[in-house]
C-alpha positions as CSV (number, residue, x, y, z in Angstrom):
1,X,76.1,17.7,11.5
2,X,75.5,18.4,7.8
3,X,75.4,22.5,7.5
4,X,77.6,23.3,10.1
5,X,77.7,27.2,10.7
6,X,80.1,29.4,11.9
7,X,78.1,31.2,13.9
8,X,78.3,35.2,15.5
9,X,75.6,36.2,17.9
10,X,76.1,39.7,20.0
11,X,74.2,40.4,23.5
12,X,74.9,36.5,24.2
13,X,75.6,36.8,28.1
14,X,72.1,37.1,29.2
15,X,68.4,36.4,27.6
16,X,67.4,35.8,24.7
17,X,70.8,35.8,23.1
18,X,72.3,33.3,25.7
19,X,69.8,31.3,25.3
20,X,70.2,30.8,21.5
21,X,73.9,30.9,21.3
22,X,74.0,27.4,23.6
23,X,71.0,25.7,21.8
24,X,73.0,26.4,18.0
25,X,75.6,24.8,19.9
26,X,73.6,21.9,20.7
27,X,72.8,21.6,17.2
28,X,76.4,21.2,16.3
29,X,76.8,25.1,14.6
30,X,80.4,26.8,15.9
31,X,79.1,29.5,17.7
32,X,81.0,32.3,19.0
33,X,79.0,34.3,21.7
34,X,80.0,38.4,22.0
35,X,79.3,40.6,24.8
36,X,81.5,43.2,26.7
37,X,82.2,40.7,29.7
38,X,83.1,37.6,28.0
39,X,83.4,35.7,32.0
40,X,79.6,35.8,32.0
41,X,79.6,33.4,29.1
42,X,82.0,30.9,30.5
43,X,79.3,28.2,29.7
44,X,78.9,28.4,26.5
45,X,82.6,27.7,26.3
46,X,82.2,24.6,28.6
47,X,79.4,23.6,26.2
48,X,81.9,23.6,23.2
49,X,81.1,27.7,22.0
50,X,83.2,30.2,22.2
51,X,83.4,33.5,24.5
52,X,84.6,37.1,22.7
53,X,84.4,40.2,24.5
54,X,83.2,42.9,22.5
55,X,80.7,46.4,23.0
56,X,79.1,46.7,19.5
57,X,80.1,50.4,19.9
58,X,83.7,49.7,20.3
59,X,85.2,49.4,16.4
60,X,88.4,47.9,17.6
61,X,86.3,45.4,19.6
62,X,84.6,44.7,16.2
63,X,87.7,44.3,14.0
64,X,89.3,42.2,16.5
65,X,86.4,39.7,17.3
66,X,86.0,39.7,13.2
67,X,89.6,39.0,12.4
68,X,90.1,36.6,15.1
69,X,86.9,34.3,13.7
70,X,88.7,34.1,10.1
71,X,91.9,33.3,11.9
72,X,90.4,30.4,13.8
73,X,87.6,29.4,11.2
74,X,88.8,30.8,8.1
75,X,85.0,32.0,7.6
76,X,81.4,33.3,8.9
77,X,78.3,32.1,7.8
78,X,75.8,33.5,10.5
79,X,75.7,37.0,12.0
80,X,73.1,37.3,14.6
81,X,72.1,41.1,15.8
82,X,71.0,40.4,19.2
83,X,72.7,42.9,21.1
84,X,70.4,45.7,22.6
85,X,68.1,47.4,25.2
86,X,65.2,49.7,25.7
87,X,66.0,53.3,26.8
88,X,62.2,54.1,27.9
89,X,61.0,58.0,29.3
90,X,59.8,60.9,28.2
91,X,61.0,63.2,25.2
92,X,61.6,65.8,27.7
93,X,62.9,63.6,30.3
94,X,65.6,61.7,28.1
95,X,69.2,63.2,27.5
96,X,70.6,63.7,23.8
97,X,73.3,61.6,25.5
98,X,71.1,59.0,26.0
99,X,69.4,59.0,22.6
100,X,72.1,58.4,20.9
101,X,73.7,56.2,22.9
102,X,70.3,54.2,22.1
103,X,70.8,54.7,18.6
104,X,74.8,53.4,18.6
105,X,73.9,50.4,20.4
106,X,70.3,49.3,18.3
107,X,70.9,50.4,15.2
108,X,74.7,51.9,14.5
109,X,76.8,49.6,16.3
110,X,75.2,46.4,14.8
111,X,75.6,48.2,11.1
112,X,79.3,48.7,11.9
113,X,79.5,44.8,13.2
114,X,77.8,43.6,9.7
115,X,79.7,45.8,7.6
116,X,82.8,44.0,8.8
117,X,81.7,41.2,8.3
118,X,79.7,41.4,4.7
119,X,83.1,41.4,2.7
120,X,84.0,38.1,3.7
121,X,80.2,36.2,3.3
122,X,80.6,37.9,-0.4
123,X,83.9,36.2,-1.1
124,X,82.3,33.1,0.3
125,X,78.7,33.5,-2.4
126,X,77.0,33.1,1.0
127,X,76.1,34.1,4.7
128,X,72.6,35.2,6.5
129,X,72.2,38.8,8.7
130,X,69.7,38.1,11.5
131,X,68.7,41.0,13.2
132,X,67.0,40.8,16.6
133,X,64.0,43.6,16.5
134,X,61.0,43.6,18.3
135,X,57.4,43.8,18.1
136,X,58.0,47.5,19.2
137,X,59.5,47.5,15.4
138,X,56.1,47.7,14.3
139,X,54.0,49.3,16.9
140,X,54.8,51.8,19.6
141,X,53.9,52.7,23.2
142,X,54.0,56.2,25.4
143,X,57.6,57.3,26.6
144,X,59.1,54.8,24.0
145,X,60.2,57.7,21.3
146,X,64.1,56.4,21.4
147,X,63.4,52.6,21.6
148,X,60.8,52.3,19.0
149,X,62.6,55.0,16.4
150,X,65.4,52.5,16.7
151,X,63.9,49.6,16.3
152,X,61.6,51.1,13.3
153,X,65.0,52.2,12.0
154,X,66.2,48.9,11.9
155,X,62.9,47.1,10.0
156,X,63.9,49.8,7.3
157,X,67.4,49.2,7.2
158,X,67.1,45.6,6.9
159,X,64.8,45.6,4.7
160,X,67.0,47.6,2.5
161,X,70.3,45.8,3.2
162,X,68.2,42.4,1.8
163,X,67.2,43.7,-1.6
164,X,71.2,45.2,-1.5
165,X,72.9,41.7,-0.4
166,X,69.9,39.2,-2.7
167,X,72.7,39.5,-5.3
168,X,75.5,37.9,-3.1
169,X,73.4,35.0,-1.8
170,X,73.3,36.6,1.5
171,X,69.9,36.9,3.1
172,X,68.9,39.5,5.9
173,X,66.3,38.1,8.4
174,X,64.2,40.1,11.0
175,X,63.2,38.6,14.5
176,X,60.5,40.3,16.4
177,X,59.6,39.1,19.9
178,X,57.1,39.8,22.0
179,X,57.2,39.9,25.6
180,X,59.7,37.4,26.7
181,X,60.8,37.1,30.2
182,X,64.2,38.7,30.3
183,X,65.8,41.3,32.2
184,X,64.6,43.7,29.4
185,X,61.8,45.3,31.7
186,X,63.6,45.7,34.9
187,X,66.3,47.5,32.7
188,X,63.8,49.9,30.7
189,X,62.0,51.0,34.1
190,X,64.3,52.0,36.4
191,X,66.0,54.8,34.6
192,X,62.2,56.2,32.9
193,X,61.0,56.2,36.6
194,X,64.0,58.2,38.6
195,X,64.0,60.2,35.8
196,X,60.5,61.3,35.8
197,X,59.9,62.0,39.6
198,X,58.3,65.2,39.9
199,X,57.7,65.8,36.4
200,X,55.0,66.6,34.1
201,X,55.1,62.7,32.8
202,X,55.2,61.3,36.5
203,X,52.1,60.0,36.1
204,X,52.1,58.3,32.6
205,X,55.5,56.7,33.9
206,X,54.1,55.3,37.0
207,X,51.4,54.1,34.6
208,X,53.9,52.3,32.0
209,X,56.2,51.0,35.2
210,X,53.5,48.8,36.4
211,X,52.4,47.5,33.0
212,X,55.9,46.7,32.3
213,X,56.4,44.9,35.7
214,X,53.5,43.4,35.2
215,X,54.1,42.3,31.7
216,X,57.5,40.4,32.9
217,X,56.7,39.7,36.6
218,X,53.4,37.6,36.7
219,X,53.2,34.4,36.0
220,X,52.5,33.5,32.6
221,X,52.5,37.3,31.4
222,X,55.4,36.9,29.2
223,X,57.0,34.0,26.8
224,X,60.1,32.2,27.7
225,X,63.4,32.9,25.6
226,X,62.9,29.4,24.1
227,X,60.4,30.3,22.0
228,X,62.3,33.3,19.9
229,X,65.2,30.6,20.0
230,X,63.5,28.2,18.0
231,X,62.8,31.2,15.8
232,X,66.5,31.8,15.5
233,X,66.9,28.3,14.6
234,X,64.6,28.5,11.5
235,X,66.2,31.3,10.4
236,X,69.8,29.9,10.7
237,X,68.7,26.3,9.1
238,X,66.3,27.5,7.0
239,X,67.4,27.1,2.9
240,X,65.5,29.4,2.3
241,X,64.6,31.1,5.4
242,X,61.1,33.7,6.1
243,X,62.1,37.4,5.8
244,X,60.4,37.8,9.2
245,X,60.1,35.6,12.0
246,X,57.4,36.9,14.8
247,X,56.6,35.6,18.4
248,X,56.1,35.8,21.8
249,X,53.4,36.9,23.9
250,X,51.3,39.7,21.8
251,X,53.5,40.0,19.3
252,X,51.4,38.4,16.7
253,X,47.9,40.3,18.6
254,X,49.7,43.3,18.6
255,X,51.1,43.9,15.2
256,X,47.9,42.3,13.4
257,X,45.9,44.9,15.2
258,X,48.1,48.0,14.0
259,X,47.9,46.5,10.6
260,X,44.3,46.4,10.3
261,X,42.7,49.6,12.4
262,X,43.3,53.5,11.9
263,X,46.1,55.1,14.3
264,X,43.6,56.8,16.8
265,X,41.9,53.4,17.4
266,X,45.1,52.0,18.1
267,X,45.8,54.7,20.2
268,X,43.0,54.2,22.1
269,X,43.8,50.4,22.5
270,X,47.4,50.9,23.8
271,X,46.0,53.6,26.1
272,X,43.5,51.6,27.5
273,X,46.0,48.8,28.1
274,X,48.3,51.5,30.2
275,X,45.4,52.6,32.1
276,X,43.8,49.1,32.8
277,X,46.1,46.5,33.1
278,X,47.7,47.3,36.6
């Protein structure tokens, strides 16, 4: 294909980033998929990909997977963020621990990643960050203090990092999803719920349990991972690609809203949504 891309993408064992990593192979990019067990990507090398093991909080992980690329490739052209989670609970619930393990994981170890690999996409004149955020980016819901910090940490910090790499003819995109059906609720509510048992938040949790379940469980409640991989696909064939790229279900309802009404009315609709929608 004409503008073949050598291609990183992080978190690509499962979701949204699996997803994405074997359809930029279909589309003839070279696309090297990271996570920490690199056996769970063993299709994406039968596809034509490549497999690295790597935890985006491990820096000789980073170095290695880097280095090994320009061995093999002798460039990058496309870093893509995806690796991440949602730690979910109360302030009072979480542990420091746990904060900042959110923090290294959604916002540090992706900077260390892209700082590895910015020297060599300035030697080349060219490259493209794309960082996976989230809806929750721009807009917030109870016992998500760690998660959406992170995630409004990283709108900021990309944001930045483009005007800093324009220069360099690198440019720094931003995906925010919606509610795609991925392991991502499962994974954010059970920790939030064991940890809340008995507590003064019990109930709010319960609350935010079942409209997460419900948000990923019934039919039709969330959006598939194709649709934020077509969104990576813009962003990666794009000449000039969108800053932003939003979608999934309510992303574009939710963050319109927030833009438009007063924080205590929006307040009052995210309430309403935890109290209603069970």
């Amino acid at each position: 294909m004409q503008n073949k891309k050598v291609i990183l993408i992080t978190g690509a064992s499962s979701g949204m980033g699996h997803h994405a990593a074997l359809e930029l192979i279909r589309e003839g990019h070279i696309v090297y998929g990271a996570a920490r067990r690199a056996d769970k990507m063993q299709d994406l090398v039968q596809a034509g990909g490549h497999a690295v093991a790597m935890d985006v909080t491990d820096e000789a992980q980073i170095v290695s997977a880097v280095k090994r690329m320009l061995d093999e490739q002798g460039r990058i052209d496309v870093l893509i963020n995806n690796a991440g989670y949602g730690l979910y609970g109360a302030l009072e619930d979480v542990p420091m621990a746990d904060a900042r393990r959110q923090f290294d994981v959604n916002l540090f170890g992706l900077a260390r990643l892209t700082k590895e690999v910015l020297p060599h996409m300035r030697g080349q004149g060219s490259g493209r960050i794309i960082n996976m955020s989230s809806m929750g980016g721009r807009i917030y819901f109870p016992l998500g203090t760690w998660y959406h910090a992170s995630k409004h940490a990283l709108e900021g910090w990309s944001d930045s990092l483009r005007l800093e790499l324009a220069p360099h003819g690198i440019h720094v995109v931003v995906i925010e999803p919606g509610a795609i059906a991925t392991e991502f609720g499962e994974v954010m509510t059970e920790s939030m719920v064991e940890r809340a048992i008995g507590g003064p938040y019990a109930e709010m949790t319960r609350l935010m349990a079942d409209v997460t379940k419900a948000s990923y469980e019934k039919p039709n409640a969330s959006s598939p991972p194709s649709v934020i991989t077509r969104l990576i696909s813009k962003a990666v064939n794009s000449a000039r690609p969108k800053t932003r790229y939003a979608g999934g279900k309510y992303a574009k309802l939710l963050m319109g809203l927030r833009r438009w009404v007063s924080d205590r009315t929006f307040d009052r609709v995210v309430m309403g949504t935890v109290r209603n929608n069970r």
